[in-house]
N, C-alpha and C positions, 0 to 999 in steps of 0.2 A: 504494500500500500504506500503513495505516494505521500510524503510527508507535507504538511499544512503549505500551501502559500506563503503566511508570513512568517515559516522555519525557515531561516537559512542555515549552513551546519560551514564554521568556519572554524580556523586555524589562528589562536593567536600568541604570539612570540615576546619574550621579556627577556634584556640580556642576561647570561650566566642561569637561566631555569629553562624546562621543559616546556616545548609549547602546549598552550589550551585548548580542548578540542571541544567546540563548544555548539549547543545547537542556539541562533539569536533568534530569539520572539522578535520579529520585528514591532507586534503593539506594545511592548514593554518600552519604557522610558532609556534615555540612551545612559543615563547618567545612574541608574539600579544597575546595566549590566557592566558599564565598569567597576561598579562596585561590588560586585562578584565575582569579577575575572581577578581585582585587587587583593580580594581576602583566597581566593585561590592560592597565593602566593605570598600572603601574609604581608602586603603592603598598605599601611594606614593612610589615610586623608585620601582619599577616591577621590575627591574634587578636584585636587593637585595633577588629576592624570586623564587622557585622553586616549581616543584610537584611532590611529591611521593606518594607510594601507604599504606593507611591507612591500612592493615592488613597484614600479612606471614613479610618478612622481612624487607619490608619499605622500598625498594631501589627508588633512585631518578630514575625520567623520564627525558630520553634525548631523542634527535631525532633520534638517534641509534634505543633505545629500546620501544620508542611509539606504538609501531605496536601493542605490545602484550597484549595491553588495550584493555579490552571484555566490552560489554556491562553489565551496571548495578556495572562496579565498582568504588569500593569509594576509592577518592583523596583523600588528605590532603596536601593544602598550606604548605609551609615551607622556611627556608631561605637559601639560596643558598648552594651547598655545597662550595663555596669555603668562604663565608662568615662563615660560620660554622666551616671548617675546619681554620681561621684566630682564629675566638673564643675559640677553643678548646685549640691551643699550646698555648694562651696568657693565659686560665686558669690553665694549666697541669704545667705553668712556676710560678703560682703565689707562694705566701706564706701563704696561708689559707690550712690547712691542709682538711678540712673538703672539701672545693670547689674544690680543687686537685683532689681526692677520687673521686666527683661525673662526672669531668671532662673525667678522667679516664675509670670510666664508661660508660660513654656515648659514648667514642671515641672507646671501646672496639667491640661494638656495632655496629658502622655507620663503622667502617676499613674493616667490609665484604663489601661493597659497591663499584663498580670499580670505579664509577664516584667522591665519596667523597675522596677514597682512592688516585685518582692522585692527587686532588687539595692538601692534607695533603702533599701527600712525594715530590711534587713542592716547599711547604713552610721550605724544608728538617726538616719534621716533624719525619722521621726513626732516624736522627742524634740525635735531641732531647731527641727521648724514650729510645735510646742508653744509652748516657749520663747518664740517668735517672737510670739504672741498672748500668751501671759500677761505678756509684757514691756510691754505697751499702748502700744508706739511706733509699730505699724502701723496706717494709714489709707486710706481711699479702693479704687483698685484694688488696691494693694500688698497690704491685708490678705482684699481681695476675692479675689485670686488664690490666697493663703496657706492659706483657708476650707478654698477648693475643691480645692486638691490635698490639702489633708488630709481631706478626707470621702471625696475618689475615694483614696487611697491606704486609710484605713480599709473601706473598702468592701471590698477583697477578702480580709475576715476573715482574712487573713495574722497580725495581732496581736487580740489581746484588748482590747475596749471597759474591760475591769476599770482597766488600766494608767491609764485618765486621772487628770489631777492635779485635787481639789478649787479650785484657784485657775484652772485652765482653765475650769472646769465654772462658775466666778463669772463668768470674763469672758466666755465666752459669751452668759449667763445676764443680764450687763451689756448686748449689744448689742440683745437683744431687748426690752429693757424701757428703753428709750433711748427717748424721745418721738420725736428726732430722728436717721434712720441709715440710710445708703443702701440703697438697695434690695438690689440683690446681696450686702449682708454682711449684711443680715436674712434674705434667702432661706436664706444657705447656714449661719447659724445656726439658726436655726428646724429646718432637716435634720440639723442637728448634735445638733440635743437631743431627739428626735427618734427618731435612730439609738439614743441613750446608752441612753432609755426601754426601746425594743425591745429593744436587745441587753446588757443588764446587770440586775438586778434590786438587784443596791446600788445603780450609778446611779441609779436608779427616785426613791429615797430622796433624792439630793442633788439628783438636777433638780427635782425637787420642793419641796424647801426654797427653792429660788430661783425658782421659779415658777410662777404656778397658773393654774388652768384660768379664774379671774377676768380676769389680765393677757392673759391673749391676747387676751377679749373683741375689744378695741381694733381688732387688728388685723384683726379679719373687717368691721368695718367701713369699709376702705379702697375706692378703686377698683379697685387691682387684685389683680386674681382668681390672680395668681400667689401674692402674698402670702397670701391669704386660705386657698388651698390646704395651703402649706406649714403656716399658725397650724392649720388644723383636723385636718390630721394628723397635728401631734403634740398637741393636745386626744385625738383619737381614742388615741394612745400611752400616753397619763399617764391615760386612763379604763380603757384595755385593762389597765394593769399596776397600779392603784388596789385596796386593801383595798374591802372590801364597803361597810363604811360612810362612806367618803370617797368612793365612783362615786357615788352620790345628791346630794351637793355638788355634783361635776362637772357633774352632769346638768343639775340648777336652774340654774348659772353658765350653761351651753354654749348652753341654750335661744333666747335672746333673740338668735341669733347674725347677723339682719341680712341674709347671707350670699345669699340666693338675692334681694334686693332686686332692683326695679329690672328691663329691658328688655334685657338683656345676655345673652346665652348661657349657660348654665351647662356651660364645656369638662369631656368626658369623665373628667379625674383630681376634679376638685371635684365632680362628679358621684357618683364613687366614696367618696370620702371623705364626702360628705354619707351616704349610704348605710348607710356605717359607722358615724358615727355613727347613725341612727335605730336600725340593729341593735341597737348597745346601748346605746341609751336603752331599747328597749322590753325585752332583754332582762334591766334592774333591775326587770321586773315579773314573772320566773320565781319569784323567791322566795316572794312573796306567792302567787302562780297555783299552786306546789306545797305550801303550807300547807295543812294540812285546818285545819278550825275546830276546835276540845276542848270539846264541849258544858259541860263542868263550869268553863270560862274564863267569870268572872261580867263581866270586863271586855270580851270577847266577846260577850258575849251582851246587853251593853248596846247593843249597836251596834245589834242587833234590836228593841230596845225604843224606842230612838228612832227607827229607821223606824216604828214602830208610834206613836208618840206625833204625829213631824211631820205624818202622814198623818193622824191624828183628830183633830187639834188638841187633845193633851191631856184628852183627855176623864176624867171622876172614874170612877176606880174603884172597883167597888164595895170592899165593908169586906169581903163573908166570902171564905176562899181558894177556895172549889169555884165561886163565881159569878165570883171575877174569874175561874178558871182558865178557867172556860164562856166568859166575855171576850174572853179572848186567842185561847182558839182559830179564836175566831166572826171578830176580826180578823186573824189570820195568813193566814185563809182568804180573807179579803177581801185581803190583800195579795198575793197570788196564792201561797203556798209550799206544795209538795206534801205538806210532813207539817206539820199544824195543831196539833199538839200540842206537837213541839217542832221548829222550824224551822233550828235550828242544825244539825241533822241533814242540812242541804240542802248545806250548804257542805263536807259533810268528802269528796266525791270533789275528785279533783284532773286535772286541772285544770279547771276553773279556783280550786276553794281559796279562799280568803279572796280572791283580785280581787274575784271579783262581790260581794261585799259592801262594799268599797273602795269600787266604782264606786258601788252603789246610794245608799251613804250620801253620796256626793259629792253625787248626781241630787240627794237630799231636801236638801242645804244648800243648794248652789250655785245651785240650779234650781229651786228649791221649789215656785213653783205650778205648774210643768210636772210635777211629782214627783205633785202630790193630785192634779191632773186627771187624770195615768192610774188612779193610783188610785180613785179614789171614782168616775171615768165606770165604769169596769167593777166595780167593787163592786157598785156600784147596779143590773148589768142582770138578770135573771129570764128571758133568754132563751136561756142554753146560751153566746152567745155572745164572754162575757165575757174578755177576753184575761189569762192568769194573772202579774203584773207579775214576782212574785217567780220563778217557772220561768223566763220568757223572758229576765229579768236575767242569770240564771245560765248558761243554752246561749250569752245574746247573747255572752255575755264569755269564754265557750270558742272561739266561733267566732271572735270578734276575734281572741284569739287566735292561732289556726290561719291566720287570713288574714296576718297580719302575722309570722306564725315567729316568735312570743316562745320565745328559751330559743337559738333556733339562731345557729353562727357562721354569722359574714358571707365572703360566698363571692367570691373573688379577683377582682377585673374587674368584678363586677356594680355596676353604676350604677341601680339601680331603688329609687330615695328615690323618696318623695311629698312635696311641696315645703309642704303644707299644716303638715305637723309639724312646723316649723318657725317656725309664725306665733302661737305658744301656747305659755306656759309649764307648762300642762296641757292638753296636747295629745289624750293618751291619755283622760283623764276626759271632756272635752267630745267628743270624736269618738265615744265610750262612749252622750254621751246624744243627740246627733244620731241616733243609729241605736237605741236603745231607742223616739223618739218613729217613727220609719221604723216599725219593729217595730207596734209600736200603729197605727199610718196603716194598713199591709198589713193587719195582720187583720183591720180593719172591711171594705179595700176587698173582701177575700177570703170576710165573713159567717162567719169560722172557728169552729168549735168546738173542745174539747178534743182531740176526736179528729182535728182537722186539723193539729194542733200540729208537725208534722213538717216537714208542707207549707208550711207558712206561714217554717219557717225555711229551708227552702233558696229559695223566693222571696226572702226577705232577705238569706240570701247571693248569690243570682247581682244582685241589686241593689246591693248591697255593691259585689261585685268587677267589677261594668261600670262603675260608676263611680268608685271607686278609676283603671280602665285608663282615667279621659279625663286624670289627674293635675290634678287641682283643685288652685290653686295657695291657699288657703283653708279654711277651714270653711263661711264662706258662700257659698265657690263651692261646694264639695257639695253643701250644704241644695240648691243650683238644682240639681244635678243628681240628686239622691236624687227632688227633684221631678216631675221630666223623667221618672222611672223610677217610676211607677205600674203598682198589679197589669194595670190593661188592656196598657200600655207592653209589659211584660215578656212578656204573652202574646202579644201583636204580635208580637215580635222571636221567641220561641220558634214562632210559627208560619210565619215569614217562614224561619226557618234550618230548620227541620222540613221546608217545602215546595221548600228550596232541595236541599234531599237525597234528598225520597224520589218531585217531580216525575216523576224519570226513570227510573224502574224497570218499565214495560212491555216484552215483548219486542221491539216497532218499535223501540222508543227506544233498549234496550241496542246493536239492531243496527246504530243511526246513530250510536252513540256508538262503538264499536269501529272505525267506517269513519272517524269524526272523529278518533280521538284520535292515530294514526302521525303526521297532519299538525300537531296543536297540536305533540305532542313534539318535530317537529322545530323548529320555531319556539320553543320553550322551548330547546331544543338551539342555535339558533344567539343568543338571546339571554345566554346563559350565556358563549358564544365570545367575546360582543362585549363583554360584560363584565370576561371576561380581557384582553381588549386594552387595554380603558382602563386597566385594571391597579387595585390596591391595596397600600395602605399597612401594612405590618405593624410591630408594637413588638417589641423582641426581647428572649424573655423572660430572667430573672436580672437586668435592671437593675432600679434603685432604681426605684422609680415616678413623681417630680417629675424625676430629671437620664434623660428620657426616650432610647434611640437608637431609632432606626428602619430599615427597609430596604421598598424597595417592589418589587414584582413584577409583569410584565405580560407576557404572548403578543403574539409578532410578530402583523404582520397578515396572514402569509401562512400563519399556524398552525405552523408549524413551528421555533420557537425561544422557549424562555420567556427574557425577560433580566430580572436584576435586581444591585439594588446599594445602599448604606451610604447612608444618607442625615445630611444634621446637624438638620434636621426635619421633621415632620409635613409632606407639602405641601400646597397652594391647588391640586386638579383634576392633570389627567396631570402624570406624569413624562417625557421626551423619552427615546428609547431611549440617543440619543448619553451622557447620564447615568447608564448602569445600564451597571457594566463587568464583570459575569460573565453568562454565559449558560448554558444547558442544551437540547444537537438535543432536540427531543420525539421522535425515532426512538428515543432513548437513554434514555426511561422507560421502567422494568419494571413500576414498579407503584401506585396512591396510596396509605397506609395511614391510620386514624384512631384517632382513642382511645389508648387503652394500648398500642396495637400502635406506636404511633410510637417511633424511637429517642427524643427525648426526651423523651419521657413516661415510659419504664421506669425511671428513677432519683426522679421525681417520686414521692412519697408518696400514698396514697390516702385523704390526711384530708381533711375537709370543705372545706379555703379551697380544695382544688386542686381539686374537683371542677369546677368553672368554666372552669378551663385545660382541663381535661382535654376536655369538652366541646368544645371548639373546636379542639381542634390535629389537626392533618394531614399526613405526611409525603411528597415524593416520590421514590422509590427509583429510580434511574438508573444505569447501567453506569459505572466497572465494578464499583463497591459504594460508590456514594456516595450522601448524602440531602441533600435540602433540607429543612427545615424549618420548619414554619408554627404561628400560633398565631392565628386568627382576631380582629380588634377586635370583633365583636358574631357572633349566630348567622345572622343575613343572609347575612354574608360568607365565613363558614364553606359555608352550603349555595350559594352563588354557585360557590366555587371547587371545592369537590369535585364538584357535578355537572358542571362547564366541564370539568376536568381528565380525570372517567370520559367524559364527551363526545369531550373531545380522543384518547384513547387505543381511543375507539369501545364503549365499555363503559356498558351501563344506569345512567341519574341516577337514585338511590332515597332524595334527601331530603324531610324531609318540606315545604320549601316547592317544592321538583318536583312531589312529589303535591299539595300545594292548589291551584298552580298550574293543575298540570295537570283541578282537578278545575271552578277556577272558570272558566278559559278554555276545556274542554269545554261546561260550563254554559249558559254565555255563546252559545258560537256554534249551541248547537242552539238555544235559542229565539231568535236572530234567524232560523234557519231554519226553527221551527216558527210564527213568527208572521208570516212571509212568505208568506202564504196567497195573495197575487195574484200571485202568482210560479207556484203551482202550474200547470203544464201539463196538461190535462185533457184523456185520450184520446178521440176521435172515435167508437170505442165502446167500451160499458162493457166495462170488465176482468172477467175472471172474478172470481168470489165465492174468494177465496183460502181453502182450509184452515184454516194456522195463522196467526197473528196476525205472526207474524214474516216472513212472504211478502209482507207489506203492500210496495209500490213504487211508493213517491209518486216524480212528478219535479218537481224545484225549478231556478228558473231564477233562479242567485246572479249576483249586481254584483258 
């Protein structure tokens, strides 16, 4: 007979004695059963002692978080946090250098903990470690460990970021701009100012006064990428919370940042944080992109006058005003702009707004003979087929736009930088005219007219956006691949994915595809099982983003038990089951849920940066009302585990890498079976002439 619900039967440890083999009432009070596991062992004052959990991060049990105690796990006796946290500031305060140090230590350690962490900042333990840095007698590890209990006790927004003292905020602000400073105390200052940024908007102001988006420079040019991380996310801080006109400074600083140099991996958080930044680098081109132009702006309007000048080499105009006005319009027209009379008129939808004119006049300075030669080659033609410079300037810079979400926040988790924007400190303009000269290449390869004008931009977007997805780590790696991607190229590829979809739409074919596909499924089915088994790494979410925890998850091999457990990092390939100390029977799932239906997703907000989590999290609901909960590292992993898990529970896989899967490995095995023609067995006599085309019954003879 199964033992009650609220039995759990655990294991608890006290140094130098026998562990307690105990079964815990969960309805009993938490504070009766330390004082029974105390006199177990004949230790007085039970109030003075607590229970935490002997393995992953050793957080105290309260009556909060008791619940989540599974069978078969081991306690560990200890002494209260608030007596602990009494111990700690009376030792962190002594004058033993050596007991300071282990103090330190230890408090570095237990400030991840919510429960220890209020009893400390009660005892105003933050004022303390304050003190302790602004004193500037702390070095090495001492103040390394110091940092870090103070960022992990800030951390659980218990106190207010406002409280910091200006002479903290310098010496911090002194460690990071130190030529010379160990790594761990640059780390966990760099997080420190960092945090002030995001969480203060006075802060904002005084980290700032002490340091700018120049000084970091330095640091993204180190080797390591730890450092390089922490300096760019707080650039990405102090650009996010920067006036309008100081983010353009940042931006020009930020540029030149080094950062993706070199043969080295770019780990997933610098990934992310590269990302961030591009977001809003490009997003300082909304303002411009939603400006309409004001026809009656004379200094506007000059900006037209000199695309019209560089393009005709200043040609004399005439003296009376109806012949030059005859002039302009004759060259407007030659500049490609749909209204020849008065072309400022071109700019006032939004978006794109004053960009396209931005970019154009960039093309005619920066790039000038690339600028007349589109120009004047299609001025000159007489055959319809002439590409209109000034129209296509203007869509090209909308569609940039749209390809690259100027204007949108950057969305939590996403690592999708292009590495090339980073190798130009006008990044945006030159990628602008890379693809205006694209634009003009296509319409000739295409013989366009006016009236193809449509056509010929979405050939430029899907050539755009194939190549953008190879991630050119350059500009002139694009040019080669914008290359690569000629009108023939493009229609190759659209008749290759055209033919790869509608080959198999005969009724034979439906009917060998319907006898194929039980078997691929299940073969996707058991690849999904095998995949749980190697298991994966999950981050869990509410931490800081750089002081990462993690926990990993994997299905027995016998299918019938998922185990998982805390880990202290990321790891290198499986985790060993003997390492994962909770478990869940798979008898014992009810059910998997996704999305917003997950328990922790319902407190989660539905603004823009979460949509990213949201997208990836997955719950599994299990007797007698408990969850696990997931948050996928990318969307791979997401559709791996939810079709394994509706696998495992016997229920239809319906993501969408199930269905391409499923669509390319049907694909796949009918034409090795349709082009196994010597394979066919060819009856002795002829078959009858079949009816319908779906009675066809060929026999193949597979290896």
């Amino acid at each position: 007979m199964p033992p009650p619900a609220d039995i759990v039967k655990v294991a608890i440890e006290w140094p130098g004695a026998n562990a307690q083999l105990i079964e815990m009432d969960q309805k009993r009070p938490l504070s009766s059963i330390i004082r029974e596991v105390c006199d177990g062992w004949s230790l007085s004052g039970s109030e003075q002692f607590a229970l935490r959990y002997a393995d992953g991060p050793q957080l105290y049990i309260t009556e909060q978080s008791r619940g989540e105690i599974k069978n078969g796990t081991i306690l560990r006796l200890a002494i209260s946090p608030a007596r602990a946290a009494r111990q700690l500031l009376e030792r962190i305060q002594s004058h033993g250098i050596d007991a300071r140090l282990e103090a330190l230590k230890e408090l570095a350690k237990l400030s991840a903990d919510p429960t220890f962490a209020t009893e400390f900042i009660n005892m105003e333990g933050i004022g303390t470690l304050a003190r302790l840095v602004e004193s500037g007698t702390h070095f090495g590890e001492m103040l390394a460990f110091t940092l870090t209990a103070f960022l992990e006790l800030m951390d659980h927004g218990i106190v207010s970021w406002d409280l910091i003292s200006l002479s903290f905020i310098k010496q911090i602000a002194g460690y990071v701009n130190q030529p010379m400073v160990d790594v761990s105390i640059l780390q966990r200052s760099l997080a420190i100012l960092e945090s002030m940024v995001l969480n203060s908007h006075s802060l904002y102001h005084r980290v700032a006064q002490e340091i700018t988006v120049g000084q970091l420079i330095g640091h993204l040019q180190v080797s390591n990428q730890e450092i390089q991380t922490y300096a760019i996310a707080l650039i990405n801080a102090l650009f996010l919370k920067a006036p309008e006109d100081r983010r353009q400074v940042s931006a020009q600083q930020s540029q030149h940042s080094h950062v993706i140099r070199g043969n080295r991996p770019i780990k997933a958080e610098m990934a992310h944080q590269l990302y961030v930044l591009q977001v809003l680098t490009f997003n300082l081109l909304e303002e411009r992109m939603m400006t309409k132009m004001d026809p009656n702006d004379q200094a506007q309007r000059d900006i037209i006058f000199e695309l019209r000048r560089i393009a005709f080499d200043g040609e004399n105009d005439p003296t009376g005003t109806e012949k030059r006005k005859a002039m302009y319009t004759k060259d407007y027209k030659m500049l490609g702009f749909t209204n020849h009379v008065n072309p400022a008129m071109d700019f006032t939808q939004t978006p794109p707004g004053m960009l396209a004119l931005d970019n154009m006049l960039y093309l005619a300075k920066v790039h000038q003979d690339t600028y007349i030669r589109i120009v004047l080659e299609n001025s000159s033609r007489e055959d319809k087929h002439e590409c209109p410079f000034g129209r296509c300037a203007i869509e090209l810079t909308r569609m940039l736009c749209e390809i690259l979400q100027v204007g949108e926040l950057p969305n939590e988790g996403c690592n999708d930088y292009h590495p090339m924007f980073f190798t130009h400190d006008r990044a945006w303009e030159e990628f602008f005219c890379v693809c205006i000269q694209l634009l003009n290449k296509t319409w000739k390869e295409m013989r366009a007219t006016a009236e193809d004008f449509n056509k010929v931009m979405q050939v430029v977007r899907e050539q755009i956006t194939r190549a953008l997805a190879m991630k050119p780590s350059s500009l002139d790696q694009l040019k080669n691949k914008l290359r690569g991607l000629n009108y023939s190229e493009i229609l190759r590829l659209r008749q290759s994915e055209r033919m790869s979809q509608d080959d198999f739409q005969s009724p034979p074919i439906i009917e060998l595809r319907e006898r194929i596909q039980p078997e691929i499924l299940e073969l996707i089915k058991q690849q999904r099982l095998n995949r749980l088994c190697e298991g994966s790494c999950f981050r869990k979410l509410g931490n800081r983003r750089r002081q990462e925890k993690f926990w990993f998850c994997r299905l027995s091999l016998n299918h019938k038990v998922l185990h998982y457990g805390d880990l202290d990092e990321s790891p290198q390939g499986e985790v060993p089951f003997e390492l994962l100390s909770d478990k869940i029977p798979v008898s014992d799932i009810k059910s998997v849920v996704t999305g917003k239906d997950c328990p922790h997703m319902k407190e989660k907000s539905a603004l823009k940066q979460n949509k990213e989590v949201l997208e990836l999290a997955f719950s599994v609901l299990y007797d007698p009302d408990e969850t696990l909960n997931f948050v996928a590292p990318n969307k791979y992993e997401y559709c791996i585990w939810t079709d394994g898990l509706c696998a495992l529970l016997g229920r239809e896989m319906g993501s969408d890498l199930t269905r391409s899967d499923l669509d390319t490995l049907i694909s796949m095995e009918m034409k090795l079976r349709l082009l196994d023609l010597e394979n066919i067995t060819i009856p002795e006599a002829p078959p009858p002439v079949p009816k319908e085309p779906s009675s066809y019954n060929f026999t193949y003879n597979y290896s």
